[in-house]
N, C-alpha and C positions, 0 to 999 in steps of 0.2 A: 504494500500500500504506500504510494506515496502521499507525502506530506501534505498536497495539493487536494486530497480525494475529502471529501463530504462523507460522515457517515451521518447513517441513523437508525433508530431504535424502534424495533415492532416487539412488545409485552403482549402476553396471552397470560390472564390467572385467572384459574376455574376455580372449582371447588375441591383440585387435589394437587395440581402441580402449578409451575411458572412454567413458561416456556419465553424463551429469549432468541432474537435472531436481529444480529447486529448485519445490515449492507453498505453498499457504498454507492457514492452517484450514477454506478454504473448496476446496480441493482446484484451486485457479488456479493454470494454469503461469506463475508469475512469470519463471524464465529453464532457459534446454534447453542444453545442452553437450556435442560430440561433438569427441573430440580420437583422434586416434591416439596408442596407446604407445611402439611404433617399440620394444618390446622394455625398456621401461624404466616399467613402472607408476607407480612412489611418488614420481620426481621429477616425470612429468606430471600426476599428483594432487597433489602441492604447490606445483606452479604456478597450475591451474586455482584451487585453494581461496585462494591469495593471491589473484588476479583477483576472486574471489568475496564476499570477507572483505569489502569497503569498502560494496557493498548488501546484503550481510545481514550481519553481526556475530555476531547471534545465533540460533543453528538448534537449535530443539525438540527436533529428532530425527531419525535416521538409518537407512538403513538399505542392505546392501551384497548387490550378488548377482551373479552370475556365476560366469565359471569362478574367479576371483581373489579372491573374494569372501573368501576364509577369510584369506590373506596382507594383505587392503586392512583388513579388519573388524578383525582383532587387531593390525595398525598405527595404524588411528588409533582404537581403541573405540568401535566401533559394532556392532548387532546385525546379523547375515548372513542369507538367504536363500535356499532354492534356485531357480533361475530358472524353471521349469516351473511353479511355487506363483505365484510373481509375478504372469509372465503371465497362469496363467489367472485370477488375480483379477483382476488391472488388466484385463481381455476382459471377465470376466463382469459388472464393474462398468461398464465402458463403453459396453459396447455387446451387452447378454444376449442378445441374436439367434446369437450368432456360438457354432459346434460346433466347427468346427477349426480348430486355430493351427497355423501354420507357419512354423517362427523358422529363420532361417540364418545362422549365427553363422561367427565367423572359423574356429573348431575343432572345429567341429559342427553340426551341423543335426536339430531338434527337430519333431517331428507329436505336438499335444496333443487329446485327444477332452475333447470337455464335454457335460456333459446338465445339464436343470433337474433336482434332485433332489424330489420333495413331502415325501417326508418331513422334510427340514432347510429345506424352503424357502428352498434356493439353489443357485445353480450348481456343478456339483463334476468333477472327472477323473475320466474312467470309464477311461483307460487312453491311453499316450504312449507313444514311442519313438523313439528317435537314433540317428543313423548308427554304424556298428562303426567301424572303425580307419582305414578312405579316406577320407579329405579331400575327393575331390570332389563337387561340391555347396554346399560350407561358403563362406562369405563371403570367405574365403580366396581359394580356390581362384578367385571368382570374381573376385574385386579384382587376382589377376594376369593373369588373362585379359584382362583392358581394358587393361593396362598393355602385356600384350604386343600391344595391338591399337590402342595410343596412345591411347586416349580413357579418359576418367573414368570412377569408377565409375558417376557420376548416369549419365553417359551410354549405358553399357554396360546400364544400367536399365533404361531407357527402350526 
């Protein structure tokens, strides 16, 4: 990275991890960061950003989404997002092929519809939906299932 490059910061905190992914003006993942909160957000988020502070110093700009997004965003001043917007752009900019998303998160679980749109020339939600009030299904649910069954979640993945 030269000293010239711009970064900035995309925060995702649900209801079980952080996830971090630092880019640069050229949109390269410089560094990816998945931590669990264990129930305690703000001090794993200022752990992680110390960790963080000594290769980037300086960060352009931010921006926070998930379920925690509103509690993380108005802690440290950064713009918030809701995560269904995100996705589908960071999908429609990656990879425009792709119609449905399917996010499973620790406290819910998300089915997002996308179509090309012609009139705006670009990708847009034609219509999404999330589980009601059961958990199971949710990242959750499935992260203790492996645990009750000894192995990882990679493992339980796979």
């Amino acid at each position: 990275m030269t000293s010239q490059s711009k970064t900035f910061m995309g925060i995702d905190i649900g209801s079980v991890s952080l996830d971090i992914a630092v880019i640069d003006d050229k949109l390269r993942l410089l560094e990816s960061i998945y931590e669990r909160t264990r129930g305690q957000p703000i001090p794993v988020l200022i752990d992680v950003f110390e960790g963080l502070e000594k290769d980037f110093p300086e960060i352009c700009g931010a921006v926070c989404t998930g379920s925690g997004r509103t509690l993380i965003a108005d802690v440290i001043g950064v713009d918030k997002e809701n995560e269904i917007i995100t996705q589908a752009k960071a999908v429609a900019y990656f990879h425009p092929e792709v119609r449905t998303v399917i996010e499973i998160g620790g406290q819910d679980s998300k089915l997002i519809f996308l179509e090309w749109d012609e009139k705006s020339g670009r990708t847009v939600i034609v219509d999404h939906a999330l589980n009601e009030i059961c958990a199971a299904g949710t990242g959750s649910f499935l992260d203790q299932q492996a645990y009750r069954l000894g192995i990882s979640i990679d493992e339980f993945s796979s």
